[in-house]
GUGUDO-325967 format. One record per residue (C-alpha): x, y, z. Coordinates in steps of 0.05 Angstrom, whole numbers. Example, Ala and Ser with C-alpha at 12.3 -4.5 7.8 and 13.67 -1.06 7.14 Angstrom:
<sites>
+--------+--------+--------+
!     xx !     yy !     zz !
+--------+--------+--------+
!    246 !    -90 !    156 !
!    273 !    -21 !    143 !
+--------+--------+--------+
</sites>
This chain:
<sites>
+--------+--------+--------+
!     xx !     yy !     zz !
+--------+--------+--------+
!   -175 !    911 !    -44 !
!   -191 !    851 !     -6 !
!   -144 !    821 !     42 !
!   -105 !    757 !     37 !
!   -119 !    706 !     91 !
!    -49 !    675 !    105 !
!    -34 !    615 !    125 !
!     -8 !    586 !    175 !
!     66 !    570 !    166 !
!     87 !    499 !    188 !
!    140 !    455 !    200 !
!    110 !    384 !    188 !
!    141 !    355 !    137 !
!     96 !    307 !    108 !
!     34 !    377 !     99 !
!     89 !    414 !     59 !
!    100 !    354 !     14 !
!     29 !    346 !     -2 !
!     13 !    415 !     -9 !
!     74 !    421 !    -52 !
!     66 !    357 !   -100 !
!     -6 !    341 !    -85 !
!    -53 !    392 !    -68 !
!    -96 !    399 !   -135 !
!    -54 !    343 !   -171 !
!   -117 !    283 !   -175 !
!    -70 !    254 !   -219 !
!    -12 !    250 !   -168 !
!    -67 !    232 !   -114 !
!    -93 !    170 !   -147 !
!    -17 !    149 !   -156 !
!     -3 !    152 !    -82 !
!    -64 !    112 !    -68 !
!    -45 !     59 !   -109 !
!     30 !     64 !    -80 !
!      4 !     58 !    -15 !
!    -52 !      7 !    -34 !
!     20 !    -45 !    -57 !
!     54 !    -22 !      5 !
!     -9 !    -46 !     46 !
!     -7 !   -122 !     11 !
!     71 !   -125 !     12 !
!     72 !   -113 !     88 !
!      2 !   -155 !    104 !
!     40 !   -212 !     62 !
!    106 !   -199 !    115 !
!     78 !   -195 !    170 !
!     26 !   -260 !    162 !
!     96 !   -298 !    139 !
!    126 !   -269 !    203 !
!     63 !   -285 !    246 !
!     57 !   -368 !    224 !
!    143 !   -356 !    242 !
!    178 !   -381 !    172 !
!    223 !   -359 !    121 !
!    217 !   -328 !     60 !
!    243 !   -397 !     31 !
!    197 !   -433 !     69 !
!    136 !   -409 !     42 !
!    173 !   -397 !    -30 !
!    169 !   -478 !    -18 !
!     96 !   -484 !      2 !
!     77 !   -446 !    -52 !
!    121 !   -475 !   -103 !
!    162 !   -422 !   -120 !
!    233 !   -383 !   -102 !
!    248 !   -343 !    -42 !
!    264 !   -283 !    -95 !
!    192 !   -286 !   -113 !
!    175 !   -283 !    -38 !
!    215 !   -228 !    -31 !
!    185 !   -182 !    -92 !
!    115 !   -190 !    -67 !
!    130 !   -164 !     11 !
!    170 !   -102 !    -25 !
!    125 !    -39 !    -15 !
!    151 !    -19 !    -87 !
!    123 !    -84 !   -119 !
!     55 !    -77 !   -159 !
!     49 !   -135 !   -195 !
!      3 !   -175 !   -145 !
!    -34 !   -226 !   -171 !
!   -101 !   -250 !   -137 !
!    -75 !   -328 !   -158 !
!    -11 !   -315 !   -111 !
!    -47 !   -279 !    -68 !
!    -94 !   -331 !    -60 !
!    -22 !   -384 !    -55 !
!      5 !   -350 !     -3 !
!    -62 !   -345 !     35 !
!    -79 !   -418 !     33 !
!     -7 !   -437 !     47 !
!    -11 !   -398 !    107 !
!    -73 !   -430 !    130 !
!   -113 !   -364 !    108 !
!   -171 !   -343 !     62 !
!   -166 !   -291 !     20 !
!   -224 !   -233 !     38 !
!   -241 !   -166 !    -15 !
!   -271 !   -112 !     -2 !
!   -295 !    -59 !    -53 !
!   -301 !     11 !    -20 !
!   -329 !     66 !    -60 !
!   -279 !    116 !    -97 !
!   -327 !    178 !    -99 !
!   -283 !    220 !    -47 !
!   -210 !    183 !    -67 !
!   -168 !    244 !    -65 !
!   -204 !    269 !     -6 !
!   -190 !    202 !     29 !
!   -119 !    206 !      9 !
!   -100 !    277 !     30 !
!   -146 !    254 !    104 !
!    -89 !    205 !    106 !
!    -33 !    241 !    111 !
+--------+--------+--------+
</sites>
């Protein structure tokens, strides 16, 4: 009979979530990307509206629309982003808008390397 190779046991939280809930799951690994894909635009949005030093009403004003609006696109939870807004809050903020396209060929390899 062959033996077992155990692992290690560990501690760390956020490797016995993944192996719990992700590990094997490509499904549940292409859903995290995208959650942390929103999270990335909802903070990059805060923290350039934090960096030029106004309010969420200000720019809500420069762009033409209500602070509430301001407020749903800088929540990590928020994935309805549009590339028009985007592009809003970018040139209100004296900014240009920049994509990249990066290839998806290893994208639940890249999101368990993440963790």
């Amino acid at each position: 009979m062959a033996a077992t190779i155990k692992q290690p046991k560990t501690n760390d939280a956020m490797k016995i979530i993944h192996k719990r809930y992700y590990e094997g799951r490509p499904e549940r690994l292409e859903s995290l990307q995208e959650e942390r894909e929103n999270a990335e635009i909802a903070r990059k949005i805060y923290d350039l509206r934090k960096e030029a030093g106004i309010t969420q009403k200000e720019l809500a004003e420069r762009i033409g629309t209500t602070p509430s609006v301001i407020s749903r696109l800088e929540d990590a939870d928020y994935d309805g982003h549009s590339f028009a807004m985007i592009r809003r809050i970018a040139a209100a903020l004296d900014r240009k808008v920049r994509i990249e396209f990066d290839p998806v060929t290893h994208r639940a390899q890249e999101t368990q390397s993440t963790l």
